[in-house]
C-alpha positions in Angstrom: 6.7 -2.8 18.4 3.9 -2.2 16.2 3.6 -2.4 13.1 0.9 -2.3 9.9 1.9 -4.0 6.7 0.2 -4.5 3.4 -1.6 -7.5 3.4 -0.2 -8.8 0.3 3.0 -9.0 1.9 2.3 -11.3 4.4 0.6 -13.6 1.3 -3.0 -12.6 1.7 -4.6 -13.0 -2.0 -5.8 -8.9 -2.1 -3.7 -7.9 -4.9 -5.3 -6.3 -8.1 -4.6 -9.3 -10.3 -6.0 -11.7 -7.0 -2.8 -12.7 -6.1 -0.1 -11.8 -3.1 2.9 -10.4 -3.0 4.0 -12.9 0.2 7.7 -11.8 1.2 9.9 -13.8 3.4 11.8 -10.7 4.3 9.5 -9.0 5.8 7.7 -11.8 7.0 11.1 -12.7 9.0 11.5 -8.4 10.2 8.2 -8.9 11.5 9.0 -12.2 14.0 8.4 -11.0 17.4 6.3 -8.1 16.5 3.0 -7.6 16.9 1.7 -7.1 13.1 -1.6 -5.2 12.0 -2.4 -6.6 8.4 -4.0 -4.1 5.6 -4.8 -3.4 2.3 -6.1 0.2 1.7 -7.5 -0.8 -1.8 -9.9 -3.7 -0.3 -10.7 -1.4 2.7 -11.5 1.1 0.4 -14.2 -1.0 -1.6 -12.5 -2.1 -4.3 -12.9 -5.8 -4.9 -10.7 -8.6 -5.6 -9.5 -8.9 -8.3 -9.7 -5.2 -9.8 -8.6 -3.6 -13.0 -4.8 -2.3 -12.3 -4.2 1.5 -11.0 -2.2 4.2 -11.3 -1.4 7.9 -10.2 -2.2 10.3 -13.0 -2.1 13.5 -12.2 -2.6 13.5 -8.7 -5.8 11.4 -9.2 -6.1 7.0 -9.1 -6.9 6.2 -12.6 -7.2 2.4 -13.7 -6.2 1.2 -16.2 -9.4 1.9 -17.9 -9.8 5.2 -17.3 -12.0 5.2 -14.5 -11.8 7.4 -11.5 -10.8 5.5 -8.7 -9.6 8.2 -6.6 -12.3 8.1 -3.5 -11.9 4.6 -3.1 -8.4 4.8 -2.8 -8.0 7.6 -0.4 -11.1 6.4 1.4 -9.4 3.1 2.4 -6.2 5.3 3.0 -8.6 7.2 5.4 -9.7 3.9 7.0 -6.6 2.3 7.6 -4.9 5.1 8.9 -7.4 5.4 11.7 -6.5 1.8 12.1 -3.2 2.7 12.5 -4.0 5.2 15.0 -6.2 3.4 17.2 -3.7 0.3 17.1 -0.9 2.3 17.9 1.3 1.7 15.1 4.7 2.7 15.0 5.9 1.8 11.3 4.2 0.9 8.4 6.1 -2.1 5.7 4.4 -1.4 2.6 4.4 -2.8 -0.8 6.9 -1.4 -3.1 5.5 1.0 -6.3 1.8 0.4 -5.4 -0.3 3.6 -6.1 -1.3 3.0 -2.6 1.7 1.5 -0.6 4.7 3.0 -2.7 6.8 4.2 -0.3 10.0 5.7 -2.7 8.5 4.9 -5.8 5.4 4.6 -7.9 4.2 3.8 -11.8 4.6 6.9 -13.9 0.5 7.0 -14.4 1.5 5.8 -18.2 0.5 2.2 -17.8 3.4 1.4 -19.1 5.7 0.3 -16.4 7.7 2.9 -16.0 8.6 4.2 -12.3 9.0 7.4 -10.6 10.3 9.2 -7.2 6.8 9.3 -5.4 4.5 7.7 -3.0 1.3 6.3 -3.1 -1.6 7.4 -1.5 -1.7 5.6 1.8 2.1 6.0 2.1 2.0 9.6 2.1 -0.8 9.9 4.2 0.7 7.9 7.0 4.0 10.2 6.6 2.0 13.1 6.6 0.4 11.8 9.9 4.0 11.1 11.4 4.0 7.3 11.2 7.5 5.8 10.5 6.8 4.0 6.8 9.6 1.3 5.7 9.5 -0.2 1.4 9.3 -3.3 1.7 12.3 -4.0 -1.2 14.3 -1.9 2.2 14.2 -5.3 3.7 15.6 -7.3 0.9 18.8 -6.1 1.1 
């Protein structure tokens, strides 16, 4: 099978803050499988490290009030033709990200709240009929 994951979870240093979110979970789902690393946020321009992000409103804010939106739904854009051209048949993403949140996101508050949602690459690729999978599903 197929199958894209956020970078992060596989330890690549492309988190906001410049770190990874390496999990040994997935990284064990994924043995036997071929795996098609991303991270919508880097493929969308943003750099490494980056000011954190949020939904708010419907529209990527960071933490500073700056419009990220187009960056974020152009790498969502990006990697979802990725996904298509590659074939891929589920997508393990990174848990509350306002790109990757499957079942969950940040309220948009900065505040660390959560709520039911997705982020924006998540609910593109559902949108787009590709299987997506949180990665805290694995944990368990």
């Amino acid at each position: 099978m197929k199958i894209m994951v956020s970078a992060c979870l596989l330890g690549r240093n492309c988190k906001y803050n410049g770190g990874n979110n390496r999990n040994e979970a997935v990284l064990a789902f994924l043995e036997g499988h071929e795996v098609i690393p991303v991270c919508p946020e880097v493929a969308g321009g943003l750099s490494v490290p980056r000011s954190p992000c949020e939904i708010v409103n419907g529209v990527v804010m960071d933490q500073n009030g700056v419009n990220r939106n187009e960056a974020f739904r152009t790498g969502a854009e990006r990697c979802l033709a990725l996904a298509r051209e590659k074939g891929a048949e589920l997508a393990i993403l990174q848990s509350r990200s306002p790109s990757c949140g499957v079942n969950e996101i940040y309220d948009g508050s900065f505040s660390g709240r959560k709520i039911p949602g997705s982020g924006v690459f998540a609910a593109l690729l559902r949108e787009n009929g590709v299987r997506v999978l949180d990665a805290k599903d694995l944990q368990t």
